[in-house]
N, C-alpha and C positions, 0 to 999 in steps of 0.2 A: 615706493615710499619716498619722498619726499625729504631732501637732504636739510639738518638743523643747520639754521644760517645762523654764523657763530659772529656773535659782536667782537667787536672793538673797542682795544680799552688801550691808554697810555701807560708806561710803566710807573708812572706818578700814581694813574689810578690803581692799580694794583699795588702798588707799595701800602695804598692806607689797611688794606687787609689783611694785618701784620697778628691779630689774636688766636687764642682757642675759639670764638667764639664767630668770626671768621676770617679765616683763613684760606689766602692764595699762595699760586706761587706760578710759577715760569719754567716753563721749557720748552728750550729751541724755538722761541716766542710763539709759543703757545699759552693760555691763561689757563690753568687747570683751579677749579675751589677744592679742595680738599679737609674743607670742614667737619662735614661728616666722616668722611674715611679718616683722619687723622687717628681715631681710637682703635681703628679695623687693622692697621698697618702692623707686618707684625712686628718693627720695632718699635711700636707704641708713638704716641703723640712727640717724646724727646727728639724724635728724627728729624721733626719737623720744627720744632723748638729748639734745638741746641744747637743746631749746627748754622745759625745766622741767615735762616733762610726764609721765614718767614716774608712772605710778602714780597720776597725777591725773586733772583732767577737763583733757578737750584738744578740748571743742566750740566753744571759739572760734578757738581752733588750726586743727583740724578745715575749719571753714566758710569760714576763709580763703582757701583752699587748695583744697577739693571740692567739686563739686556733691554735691546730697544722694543723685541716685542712685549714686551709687556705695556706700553702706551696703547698697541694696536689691540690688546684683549676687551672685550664689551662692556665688562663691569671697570676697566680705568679710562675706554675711551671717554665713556661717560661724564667722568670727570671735568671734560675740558668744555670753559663756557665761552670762550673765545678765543681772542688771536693777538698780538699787540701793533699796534697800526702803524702804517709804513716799514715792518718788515717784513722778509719772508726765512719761512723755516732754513738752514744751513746745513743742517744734520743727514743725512741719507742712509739710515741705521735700518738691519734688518736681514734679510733677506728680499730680494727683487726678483718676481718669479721670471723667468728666463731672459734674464739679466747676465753680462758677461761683469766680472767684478774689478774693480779698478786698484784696487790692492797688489802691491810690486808680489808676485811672486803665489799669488793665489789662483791664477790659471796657468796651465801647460802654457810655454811661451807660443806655440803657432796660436793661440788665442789670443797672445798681448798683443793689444795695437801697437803696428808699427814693427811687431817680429814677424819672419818668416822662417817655412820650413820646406826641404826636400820633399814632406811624405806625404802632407795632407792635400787635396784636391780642393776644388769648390764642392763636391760633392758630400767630401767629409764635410763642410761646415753648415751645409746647409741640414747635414742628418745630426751635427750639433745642436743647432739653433732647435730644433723642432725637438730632438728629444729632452733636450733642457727644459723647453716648455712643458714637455708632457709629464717629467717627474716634478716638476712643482705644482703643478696643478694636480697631480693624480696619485702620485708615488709619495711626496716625502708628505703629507699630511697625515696620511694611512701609517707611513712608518712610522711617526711619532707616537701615535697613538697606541697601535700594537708590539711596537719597542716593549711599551710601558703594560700593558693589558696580558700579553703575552700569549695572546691568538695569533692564527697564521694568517699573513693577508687575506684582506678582503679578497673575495671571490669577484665584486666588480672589479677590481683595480685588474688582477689578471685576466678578467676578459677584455678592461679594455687593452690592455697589454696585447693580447689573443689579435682583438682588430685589427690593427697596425700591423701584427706579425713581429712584433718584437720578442718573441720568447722564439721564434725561428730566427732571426737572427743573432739571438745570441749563441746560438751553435757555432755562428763563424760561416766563411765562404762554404759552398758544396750545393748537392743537385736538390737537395732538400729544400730551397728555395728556389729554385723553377717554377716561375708560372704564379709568383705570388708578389702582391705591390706590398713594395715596401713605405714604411710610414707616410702612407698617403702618395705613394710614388714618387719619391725626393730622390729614390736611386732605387736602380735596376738591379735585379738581381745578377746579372752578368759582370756588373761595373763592381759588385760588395766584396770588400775583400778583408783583411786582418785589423786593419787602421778605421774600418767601419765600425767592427765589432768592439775595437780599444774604448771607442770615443763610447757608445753605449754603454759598457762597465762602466768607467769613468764616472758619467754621468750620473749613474744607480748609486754610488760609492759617495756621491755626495748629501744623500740622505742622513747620513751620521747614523745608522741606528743597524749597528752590525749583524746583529740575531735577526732581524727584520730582511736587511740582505740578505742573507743566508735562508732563510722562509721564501724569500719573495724566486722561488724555481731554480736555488743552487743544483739540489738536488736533480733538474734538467739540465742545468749545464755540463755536471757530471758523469750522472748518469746516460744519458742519453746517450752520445757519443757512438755508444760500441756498438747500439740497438741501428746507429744511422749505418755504420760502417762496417759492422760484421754480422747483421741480422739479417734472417733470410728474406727475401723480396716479401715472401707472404706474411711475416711478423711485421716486418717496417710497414707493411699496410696497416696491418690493425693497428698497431702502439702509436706510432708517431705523427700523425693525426690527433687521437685522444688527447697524446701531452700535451704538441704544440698549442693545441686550443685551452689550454689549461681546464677542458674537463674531467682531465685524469693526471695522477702526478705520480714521477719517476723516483725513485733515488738511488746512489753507489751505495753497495753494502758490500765493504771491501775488509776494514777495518776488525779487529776484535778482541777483547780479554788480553790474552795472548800474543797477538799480530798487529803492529800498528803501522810502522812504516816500513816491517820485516813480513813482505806477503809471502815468502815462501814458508812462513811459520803459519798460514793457517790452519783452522782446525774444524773448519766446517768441511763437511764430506758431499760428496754427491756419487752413490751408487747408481747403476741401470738394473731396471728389472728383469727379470729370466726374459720376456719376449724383447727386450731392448726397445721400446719403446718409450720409456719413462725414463725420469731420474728419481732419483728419495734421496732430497737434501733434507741434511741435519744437521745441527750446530747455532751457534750467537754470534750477534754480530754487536759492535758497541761503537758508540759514539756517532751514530748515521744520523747527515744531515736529511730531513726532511723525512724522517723516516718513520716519524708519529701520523703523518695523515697521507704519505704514498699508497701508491694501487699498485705499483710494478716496483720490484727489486732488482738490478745490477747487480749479482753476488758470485763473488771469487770462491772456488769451490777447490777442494783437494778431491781429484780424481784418481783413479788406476793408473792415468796415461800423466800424470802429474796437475796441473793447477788448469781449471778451466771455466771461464765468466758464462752463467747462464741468465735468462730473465726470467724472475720469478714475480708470476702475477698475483695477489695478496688471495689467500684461500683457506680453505682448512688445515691447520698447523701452522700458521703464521699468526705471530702475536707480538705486540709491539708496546710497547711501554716508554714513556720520555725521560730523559735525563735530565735534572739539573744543574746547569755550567753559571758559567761565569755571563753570559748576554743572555738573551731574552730566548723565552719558550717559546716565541713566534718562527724560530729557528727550525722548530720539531724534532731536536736532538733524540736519536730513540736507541733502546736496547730493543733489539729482534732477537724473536725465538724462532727457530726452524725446527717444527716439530715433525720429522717424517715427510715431510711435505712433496705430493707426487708432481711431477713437470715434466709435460712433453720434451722428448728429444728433440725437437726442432726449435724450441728455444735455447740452444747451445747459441752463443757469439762467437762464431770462431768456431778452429777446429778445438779437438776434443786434447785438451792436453797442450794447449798453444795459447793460453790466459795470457799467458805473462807479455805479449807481445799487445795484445788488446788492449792489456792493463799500462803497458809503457807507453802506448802513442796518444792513448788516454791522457796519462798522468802530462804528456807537452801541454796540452790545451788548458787543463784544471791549474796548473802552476802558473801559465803564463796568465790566466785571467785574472788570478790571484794577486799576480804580481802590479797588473794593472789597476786594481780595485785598492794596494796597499799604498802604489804613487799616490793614487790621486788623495783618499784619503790622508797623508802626509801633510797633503798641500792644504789640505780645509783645515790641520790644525796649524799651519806656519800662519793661514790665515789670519784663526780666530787670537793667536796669538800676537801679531803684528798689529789689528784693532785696539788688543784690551793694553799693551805698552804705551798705546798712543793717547791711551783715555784715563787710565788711572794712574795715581802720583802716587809716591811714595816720597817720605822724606822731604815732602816740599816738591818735587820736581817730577814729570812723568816717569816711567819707569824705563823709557826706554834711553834715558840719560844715565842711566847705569851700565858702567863697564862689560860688567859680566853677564849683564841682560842681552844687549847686544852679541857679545861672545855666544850664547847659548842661541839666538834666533839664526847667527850668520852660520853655526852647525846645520838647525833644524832644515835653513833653507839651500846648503850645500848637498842633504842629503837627498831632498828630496827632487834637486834638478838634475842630479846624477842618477836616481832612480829611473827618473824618467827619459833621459837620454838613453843610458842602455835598452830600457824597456822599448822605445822606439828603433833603436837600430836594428834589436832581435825582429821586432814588429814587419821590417821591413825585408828583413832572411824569407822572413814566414810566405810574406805575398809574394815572393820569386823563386820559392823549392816547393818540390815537389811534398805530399805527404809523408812519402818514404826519406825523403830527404831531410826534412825535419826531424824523423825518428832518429836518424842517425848521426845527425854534426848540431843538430841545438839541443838534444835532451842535457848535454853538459853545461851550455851557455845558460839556458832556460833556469839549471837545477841553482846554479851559481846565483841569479837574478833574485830568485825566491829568497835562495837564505841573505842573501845582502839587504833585500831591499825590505825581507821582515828583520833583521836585526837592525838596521837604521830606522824602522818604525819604532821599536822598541825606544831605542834613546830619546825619541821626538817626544815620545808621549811621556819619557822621564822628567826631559828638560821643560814640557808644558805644564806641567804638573805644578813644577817649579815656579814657575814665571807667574802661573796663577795664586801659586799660595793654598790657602786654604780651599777656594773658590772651587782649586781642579781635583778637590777629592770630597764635593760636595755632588750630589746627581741632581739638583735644581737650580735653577737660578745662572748665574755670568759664567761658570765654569762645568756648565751640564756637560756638555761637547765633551772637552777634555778629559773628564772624569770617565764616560763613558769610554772613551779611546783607549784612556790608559787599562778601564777593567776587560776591553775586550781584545786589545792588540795582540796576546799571545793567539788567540786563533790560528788567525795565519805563518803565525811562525812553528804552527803543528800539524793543520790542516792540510795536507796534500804533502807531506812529508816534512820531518823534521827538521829546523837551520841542518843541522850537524852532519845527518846525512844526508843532504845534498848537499852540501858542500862537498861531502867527501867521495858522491857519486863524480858527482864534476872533475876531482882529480883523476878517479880513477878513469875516467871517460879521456882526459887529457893524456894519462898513459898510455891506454890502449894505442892511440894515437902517435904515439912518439918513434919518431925516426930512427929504425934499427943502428943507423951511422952517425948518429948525433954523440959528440962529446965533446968537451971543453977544451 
């Protein structure tokens, strides 16, 4: 189709279109007519009458007031019948699909031109560059949509996900990538290591639309784990294939009623039948991500021999019902019923009575990814927040000529480069210990990271709240972002365990530690 060639008009000539009857107006020289829409707006025809903008430029008006996509939607591009001659537009509002952003402090610094880092390779940025591309083009249109609609992602978006192998990589390094090209062969599976996988969270996290994350195969990055690591060769064949390809989906059902971030309080059973072939799990499980449209359950069981993760493939006596939280039901938050339910003894993870060791080296991986997804996220609100300072006035003067406005951003963006430091140096333990080494000297670092770096999300998403005004506790329009962050930010500060105890795992992990000859 054939692109509408937009005239040229002087702003002499658009000044005389100053009536109801019609009416221009200017932005970022651009000529929009707004004659007809002037009644359609929904603050009526005065918007465009009082505020002295008739027939003027009204881009500071404009940016008050709008995010910039809203020019780009069809029924206001519409609007625009030309251009105003001998300038060019100034403004560069929006999102730029795999665009690095030029905003102090809106990218991880090994992305700012001009910084450098110890960790990142050319490998990592070239598995930046590509998967940047591939969530704006693939991922974050889908998330907005089902953010709002609150279906689980499309099924294209995770096959195309499936193609590339990017739901195997977000497991992290290990042999379960052997023999498979990564996004288009950017990096080898022998070269992928922690700082691979960082950058992919990362990326995913910058979607904004938390329940959508959480939908979009948390439930694999979970779950999966114990089925990679303590499932028997002949299980890891059937299952992990299925998921990977996202034609079958996993989830952790750990949690319940009773037990949330106390797993030795569970209250689901798993008996063996007289021949010991079977199990008969029984009991509930609450708050499971992904656990309204799963085929396979990760479920922590109280056995004879004490607590033990088996996988349960969705069958008779399994029933699943959604919960309603605080983000979106594209989340598939569920209550499970375990009714009787029979399961091969060969789906044990692990020995029988040795969960809690599956369930610990698990919890490193789900924490630290957590932790990654809560940085980055941080930083897209220090973003949107360092934009909307620079664009709206209050008082006569932008807002970011305010004392205490400043005070509150130079918090938001202390915490969140400190999040991110840490989370890199753990990042870089990770890619030079061993698995078992990890279980044992970062489960404390790890626990410590999560509660800091979800209690410094919490403040961000106070002090944004703030900065915005009304805007950030509105769910449309200049302060969607923020509104959303601030309703969903507890997530992570309960998901995968609570601030409070991990913080207080971390001390007590610091004691065990402590040098029998140590005194003051």
């Amino acid at each position: 189709m054939a692109t509408k060639e937009l005239k040229k008009f002087t702003r002499e000539d658009v000044a005389k279109h100053n009536t109801e009857d019609s009416l221009w107006i200017i932005i970022d020289s651009k000529v929009y007519d707004v004659t007809r829409f002037r009644n359609l707006h929904p603050g009526g025809i005065s918007v465009f009458m009082d505020e002295g903008i008739p027939g003027e430029d009204a881009t500071e008006a404009f940016y008050g007031l709008h995010r910039h996509e809203v020019l780009e939607r069809p029924q206001y591009a519409r609007l625009q019948i030309g251009v105003i001659e001998s300038e060019e537009p100034q403004i560069k509002g929006g999102r730029m699909p795999g665009e690095v952003s030029q905003v102090p402090y809106a990218e991880p610094s090994w992305l700012a031109k001009g910084y450098h880092s110890p960790y990142y390779k050319e490998s990592h940025r070239r598995l930046q560059k590509a998967v940047r591309e591939f969530v704006d083009e693939h991922i974050y249109p889908d998330a907005q949509e089902r953010e709002l609609d609150g279906k689980r992602p499309s099924q294209s978006v995770l096959d195309k996900m499936a193609e590339v192998n990017l739901h195997a990589m977000r497991m992290g390094p290990g042999k379960h990538l052997k023999g498979l090209t990564l996004m288009g062969g950017i990096v080898t599976p022998e070269e992928f290591d922690y700082f691979h996988e960082l950058v992919i969270s990362q990326e995913i996290a910058r979607c904004g639309a938390r329940g959508y994350g959480d939908g979009l195969q948390a439930g694999c990055v979970i779950g999966l784990p114990p089925v990679l690591n303590f499932g028997s060769p002949e299980l890891k064949a059937k299952v992990v294939p299925e998921v990977l390809s996202a034609k079958k989906f996993i989830c952790l059902a750990v949690s319940e009623a009773y037990a949330g971030s106390d797993v030795f309080g569970l209250q689901t059973t798993a008996t063996k039948t007289e021949d010991g072939k079977h199990w008969i799990i029984s009991g509930t499980k609450k708050w499971i991500t992904n656990g309204t449209f799963a085929d396979y359950f990760t479920v922590g069981c109280r056995t004879e021999d004490g607590f033990t993760v088996i996988l349960v493939e969705r069958s008779e006596g399994v029933s699943t019902k959604p919960i309603k939280t605080s983000y979106s039901a594209a989340a598939g938050t569920a209550y499970i019923t375990f009714d009787k339910v029979k399961v091969p003894v060969e789906n044990t993870l692990g020995e029988e009575g040795g969960g809690i060791f599956v369930m610990l080296s698990n919890f490193n991986h789900e924490r630290w990814v957590m932790c990654g997804v809560s940085a980055r996220s941080q930083r897209a609100i220090v973003e949107e927040c360092l934009k909307w300072v620079n664009q709206r006035k209050a008082f006569g003067k932008p807002l970011h000529s305010l004392a205490v406005i400043r005070s509150k951003l130079a918090a938001m963006i202390s915490r969140a480069e400190s999040v991110q430091s840490w989370l890199e140096s753990i990042t870089y333990q990770m890619c030079n210990m061993s698995y078992k080494e990890q279980s044992s000297k970062l489960a404390g670092q790890i626990a410590f990271l999560k509660s800091y770096s979800t209690r410094c999300a919490q403040l961000t998403a106070a002090d944004a709240v703030q900065i915005f005004g009304g805007r950030g506790i509105t769910q449309t329009g200049m302060g969607r972002f923020v509104e959303h962050y601030h309703r969903t930010v507890t997530f992570d500060a309960l998901l995968g365990g609570a601030e409070d105890v991990l913080a207080d795992l971390g001390v007590r992990q610091a004691m065990r530690l402590m040098p029998q000859d140590a005194r003051l």
